[in-house]
N, C-alpha and C positions, 0 to 999 in steps of 0.2 A: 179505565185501565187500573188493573192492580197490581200494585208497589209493593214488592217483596224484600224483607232484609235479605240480604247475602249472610250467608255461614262463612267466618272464617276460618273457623276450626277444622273445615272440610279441606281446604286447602293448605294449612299447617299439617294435615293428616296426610294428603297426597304428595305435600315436597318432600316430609319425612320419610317413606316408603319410597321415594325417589333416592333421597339420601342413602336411606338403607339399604337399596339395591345395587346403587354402585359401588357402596362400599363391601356389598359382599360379592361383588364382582371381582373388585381389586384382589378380596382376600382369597379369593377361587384363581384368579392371576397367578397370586406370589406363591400360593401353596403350589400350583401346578407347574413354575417354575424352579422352584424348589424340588418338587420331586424329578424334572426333568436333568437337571443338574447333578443330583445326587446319584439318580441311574447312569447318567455318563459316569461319573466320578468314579462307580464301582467298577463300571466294563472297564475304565481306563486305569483304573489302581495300578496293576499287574505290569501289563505292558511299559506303564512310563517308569514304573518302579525301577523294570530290568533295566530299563533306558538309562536310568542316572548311573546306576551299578556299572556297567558296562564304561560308561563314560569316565567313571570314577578311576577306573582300571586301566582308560588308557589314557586322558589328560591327568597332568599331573595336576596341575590349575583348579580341575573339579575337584574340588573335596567334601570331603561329608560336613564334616563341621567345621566353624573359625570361630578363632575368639573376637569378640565385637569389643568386651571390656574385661578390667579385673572382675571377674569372679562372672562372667559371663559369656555362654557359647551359644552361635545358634548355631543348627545344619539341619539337616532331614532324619529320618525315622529311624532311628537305631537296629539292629538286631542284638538278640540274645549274649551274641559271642562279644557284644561291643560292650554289653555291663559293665566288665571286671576291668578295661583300658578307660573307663569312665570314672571309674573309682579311684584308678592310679592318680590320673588328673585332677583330681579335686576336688570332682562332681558330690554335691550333697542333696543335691536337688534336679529332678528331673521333669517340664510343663510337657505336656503331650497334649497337642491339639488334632489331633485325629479321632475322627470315627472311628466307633469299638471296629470295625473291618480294617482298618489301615494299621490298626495298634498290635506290633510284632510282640513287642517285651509285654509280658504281664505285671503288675506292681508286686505279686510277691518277689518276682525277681529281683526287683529294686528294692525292696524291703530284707532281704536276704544278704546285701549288701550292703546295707546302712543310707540308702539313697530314698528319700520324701519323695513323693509323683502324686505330683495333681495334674489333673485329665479334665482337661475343659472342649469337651468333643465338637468339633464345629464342622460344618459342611465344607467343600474344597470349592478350589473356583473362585466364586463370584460373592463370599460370604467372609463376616467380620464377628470377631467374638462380641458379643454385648460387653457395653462399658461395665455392668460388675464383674462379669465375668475378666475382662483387661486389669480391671483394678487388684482383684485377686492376684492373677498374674505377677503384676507390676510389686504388689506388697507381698510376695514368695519370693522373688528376688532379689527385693529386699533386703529381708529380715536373714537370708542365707550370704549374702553380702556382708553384713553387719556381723555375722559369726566369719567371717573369711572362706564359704564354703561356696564354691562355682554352683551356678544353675545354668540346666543343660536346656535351651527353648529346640521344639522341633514338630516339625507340623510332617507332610510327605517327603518334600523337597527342600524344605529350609528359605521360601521363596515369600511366602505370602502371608498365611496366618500368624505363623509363628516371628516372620519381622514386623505383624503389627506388631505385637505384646514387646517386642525389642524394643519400638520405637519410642512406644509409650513412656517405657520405665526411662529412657535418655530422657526425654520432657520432661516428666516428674522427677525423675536425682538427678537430673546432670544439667536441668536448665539449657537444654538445647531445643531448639526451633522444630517445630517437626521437620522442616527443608533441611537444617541443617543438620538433622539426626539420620537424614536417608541418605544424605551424598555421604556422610563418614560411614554409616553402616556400608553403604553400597561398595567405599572405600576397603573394605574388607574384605567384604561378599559380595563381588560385583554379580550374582545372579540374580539377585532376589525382583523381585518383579510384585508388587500391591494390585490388586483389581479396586475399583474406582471406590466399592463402600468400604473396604480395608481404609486406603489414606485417607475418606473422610473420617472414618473413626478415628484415625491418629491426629488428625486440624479436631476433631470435636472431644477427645477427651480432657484436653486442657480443663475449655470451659465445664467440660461435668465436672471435673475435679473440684475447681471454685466451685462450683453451685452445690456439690454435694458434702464441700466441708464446712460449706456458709449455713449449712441447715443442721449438720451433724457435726457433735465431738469427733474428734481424731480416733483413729482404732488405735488399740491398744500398742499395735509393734511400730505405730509412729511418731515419731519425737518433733517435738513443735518446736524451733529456735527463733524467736524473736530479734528485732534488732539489737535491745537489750539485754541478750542475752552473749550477743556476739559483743558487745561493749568494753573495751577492754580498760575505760575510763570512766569516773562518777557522773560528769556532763556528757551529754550527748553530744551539745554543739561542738564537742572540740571535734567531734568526727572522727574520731583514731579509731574507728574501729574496723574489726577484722574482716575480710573477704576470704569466703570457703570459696578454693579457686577448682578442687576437683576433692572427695573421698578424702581422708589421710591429710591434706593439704589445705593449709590456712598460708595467706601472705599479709604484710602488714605493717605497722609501726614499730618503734622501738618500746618496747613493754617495758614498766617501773615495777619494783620488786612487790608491790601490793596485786600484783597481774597475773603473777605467777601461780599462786593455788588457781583464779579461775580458768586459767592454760589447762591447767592440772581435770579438771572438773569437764574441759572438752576433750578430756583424749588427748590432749598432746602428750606427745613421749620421746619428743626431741624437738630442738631448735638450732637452728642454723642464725645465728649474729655476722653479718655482713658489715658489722662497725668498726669503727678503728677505737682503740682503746677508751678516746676522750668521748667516744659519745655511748659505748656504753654503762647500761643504768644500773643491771641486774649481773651479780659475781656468778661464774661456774658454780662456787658451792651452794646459793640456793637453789640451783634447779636440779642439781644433784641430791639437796637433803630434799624433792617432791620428786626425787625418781622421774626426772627430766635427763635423759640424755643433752648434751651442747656443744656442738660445733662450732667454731670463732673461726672466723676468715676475714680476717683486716683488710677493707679496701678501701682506698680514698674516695671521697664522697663526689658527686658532680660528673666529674670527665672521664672515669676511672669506670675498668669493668674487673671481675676477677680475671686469673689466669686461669687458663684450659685446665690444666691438675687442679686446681682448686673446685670448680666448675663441676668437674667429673668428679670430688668426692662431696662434694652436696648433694649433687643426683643419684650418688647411690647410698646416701645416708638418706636421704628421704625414700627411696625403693625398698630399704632395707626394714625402717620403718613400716610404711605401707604393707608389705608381704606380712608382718605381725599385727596388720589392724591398730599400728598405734599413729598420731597424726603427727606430725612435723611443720611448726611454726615458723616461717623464712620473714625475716625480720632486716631493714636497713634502718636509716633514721625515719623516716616519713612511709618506705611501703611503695616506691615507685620506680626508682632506679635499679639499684646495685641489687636489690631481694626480687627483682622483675625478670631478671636476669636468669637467674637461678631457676626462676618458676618456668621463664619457657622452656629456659634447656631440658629441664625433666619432662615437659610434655613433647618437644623434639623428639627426645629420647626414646621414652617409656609409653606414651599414646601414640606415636606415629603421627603429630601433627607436622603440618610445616612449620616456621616461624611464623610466616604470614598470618596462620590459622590460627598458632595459638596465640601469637601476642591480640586478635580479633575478640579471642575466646576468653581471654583475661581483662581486657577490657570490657565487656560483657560483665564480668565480677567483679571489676574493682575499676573505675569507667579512668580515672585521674592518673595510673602508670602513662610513665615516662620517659623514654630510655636515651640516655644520650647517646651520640655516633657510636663511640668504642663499644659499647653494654650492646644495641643494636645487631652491629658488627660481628661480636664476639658468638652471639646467639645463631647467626648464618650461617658461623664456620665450625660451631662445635661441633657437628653432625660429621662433616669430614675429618675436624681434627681427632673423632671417635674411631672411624674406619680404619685412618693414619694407625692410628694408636694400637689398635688390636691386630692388625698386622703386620706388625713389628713387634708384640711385646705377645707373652700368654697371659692367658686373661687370668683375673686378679682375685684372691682368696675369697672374694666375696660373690667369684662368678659362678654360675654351673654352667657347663658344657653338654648341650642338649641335641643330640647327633635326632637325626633324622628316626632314625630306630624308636629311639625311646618318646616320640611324636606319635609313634605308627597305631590306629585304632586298633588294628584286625593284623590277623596273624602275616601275609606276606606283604612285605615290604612294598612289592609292584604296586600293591592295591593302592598305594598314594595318598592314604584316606589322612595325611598330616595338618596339623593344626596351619593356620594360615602367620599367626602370629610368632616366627624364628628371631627373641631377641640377640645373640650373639651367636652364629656356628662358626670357630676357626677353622682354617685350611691349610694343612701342614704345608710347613715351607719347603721347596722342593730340595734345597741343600739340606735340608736338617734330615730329609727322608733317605738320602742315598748317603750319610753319615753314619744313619741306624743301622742300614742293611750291613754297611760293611763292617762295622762294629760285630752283627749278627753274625757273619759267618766268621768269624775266627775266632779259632777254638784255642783257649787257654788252659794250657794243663795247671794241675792243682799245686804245683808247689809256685807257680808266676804270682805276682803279686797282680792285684787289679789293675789294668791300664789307668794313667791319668787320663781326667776328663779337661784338661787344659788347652782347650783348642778357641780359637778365632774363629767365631762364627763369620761365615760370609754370605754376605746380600743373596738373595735368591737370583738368578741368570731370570 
């Protein structure tokens, strides 16, 4: 009997060719479902297009776009006639995730009008943009943030592609959960709807993020802050240091006057002192001689919350701030109570959170806030004592009065294509209205002196 070596190499030859067969199986798979997709996608463009239009025109609820955040919109596929109301808005920036076939507007258009469009063309459906391609995304929105200029995100429908790239950037700047980035978007734009590799892209870009700036420097338009650098003390251990609780907004300790140029150096350009005389460190006039704006609202320390006016002008000293891209430091003794206060009511307010949500969300930033009962309390009820307030009072020199019209994308009103985000509309009081009228129709000859405006207003019936 004769004893042959066996070949192994014959058999590393035929698993490989095994290997290699089904993997170009898979790739005959994905390709062929890729184009099957893509030919739907095109027979169905048109038809579903007219579908949202249509719908747009008779639910008011369906709109074209919403604001998700400052300086950020998403919705569906603009047309031509919608540039110049895009412009009005803010827009400086325009992501356009459609195929060249779904893309109305051309970029000269939007170059025509001072508006950047980056076009990162993706398939509909079942299909996610690749992590560079998201990261791009993510750091165009950015960097147009950071100058105060809206970017406009928009895929077909404002549903799928275009709320990954949204979600992304909430994880990267805003330190939100993907879960929790989808129920507040969705909180907005209840339509949007991810297919399964979309929301794993948005669970998987985190971690590419880590792994792609653990092997790479930071790009150029990203700014690295360190613990360090948020430090607003020479030791570390004393732990005084700042929590970025959203954009524009730091909360925190009571700062000593060596604190104030590096205030200066983050962007701060106001501070809100929530202290009572004896515990503050730093005078009005140094942060005036660094071009710090200072708000002082004495409130006692511990049991004590401010009052609703006082409350309501921090939130709109820090709005007022933020709309200039300058930050606002909210400061008590420690950074827990009385300055905690202040931070939720402006996200109350100005994000649409609840209190629940945002005092969740602030703890998230600064884990150690603490509110006692009244501070608590006071944060539940601002919300109504706001509504109270604007309907009873006209709203106040630092407000604008933003009517439905001047919301409107496209030329008839019907079309309803209005931002989702309405922070103040008043509603004439029904006495003051049939006061005007009668005012209007009487006719005063020219030598009558002006009527007195000396009347008693009465309650609305």
């Amino acid at each position: 009997m004769k004893i042959e070596d066996l070949d192994d190499s014959s058999d590393v030859k035929s698993n490989q060719q095994i290997v290699d067969y089904s993997y170009s199986r898979q790739i005959v798979t994905v390709d062929a479902k890729r184009a099957l997709v893509g030919a739907g996608a095109r027979i169905l463009f048109y038809p579903t297009l007219l579908y949202n239009v249509c719908r747009n025109k008779i639910q008011a609820e369906f709109r074209w776009w919403d604001e998700i955040d400052q300086f950020l919109l998403l919705g569906a596929v603009p047309f031509p006639k919608d540039v110049p109301r895009l412009k009005q808005l803010g827009v400086g920036g325009v992501i356009t995730l459609n195929e060249p076939y779904e893309t109305l507007v051309p970029t000269s258009l939007y170059r025509v009008h001072g508006i950047d469009h980056l076009v990162i063309p993706t398939r509909d459906y079942l299909f996610a943009p690749s992590f560079v391609d998201i990261d791009r995304a993510v750091s165009f929105i950015h960097r147009n943030a950071t100058t105060c200029r809206t970017t406009y995100v928009h895929c077909k429908a404002g549903r799928g592609r275009s709320t990954t790239i949204v979600l992304c950037y909430l994880v990267e700047y805003k330190q939100m959960t993907p879960a929790s980035a989808l129920e507040y978007v969705r909180s907005r734009r209840p339509r949007v709807l991810l297919a399964p590799s979309q929301w794993k892209a948005v669970q998987e870009y985190k971690h590419w993020r880590l792994a792609s700036t653990a092997t790479h420097s930071p790009s150029g338009d990203a700014v690295l802050i360190t613990k360090a650098d948020l430090e607003g003390y020479n030791s570390p251990s004393k732990g005084k240091e700042l929590a970025l609780v959203q954009r524009f907004l730091l909360l925190g300790a009571v700062p000593f006057p060596k604190d104030v140029p590096r205030l200066k150096q983050l962007g701060v350009g106001g501070v809100i002192t929530l202290n009572e005389p004896y515990e503050t460190l730093v005078p009005t006039s140094l942060y005036r001689a660094h071009g710090i704006d200072h708000l002082v609202i004495p409130t006692r320390d511990y049991l004590f919350a401010p009052s609703f006016v006082d409350i309501d002008r921090a939130v709109s000293f820090i709005h007022r701030n933020a709309t200039t891209c300058r930050t606002t430091y909210v400061h008590c003794k420690a950074g827990r109570g009385r300055s905690t206060t202040i931070v939720l009511c402006y996200l109350v307010e100005y994000k649409q959170m609840t209190p629940a949500s945002a005092l969740e969300y602030v703890r998230s930033r600064r884990p150690r806030v603490l509110l006692a009962p009244s501070q608590w309390k006071a944060v539940q009820e601002y919300k109504h004592w706001r509504l109270a307030s604007t309907a009873t009072h006209s709203p106040s020199g630092d407000a604008v009065l933003i009517t439905k019209a001047d919301l409107e994308g496209y030329n008839s009103p019907s079309k309803g294509k209005e931002l989702a985000l309405v922070q103040r509309v008043t509603k004439a009081r029904p006495m003051i209205a049939k006061l005007s009228c009668l005012f209007a129709s009487l006719k005063v000859s020219g030598a009558c002196t002006p009527i007195s405006m000396k009347l008693t207003e009465a309650p609305a019936c």
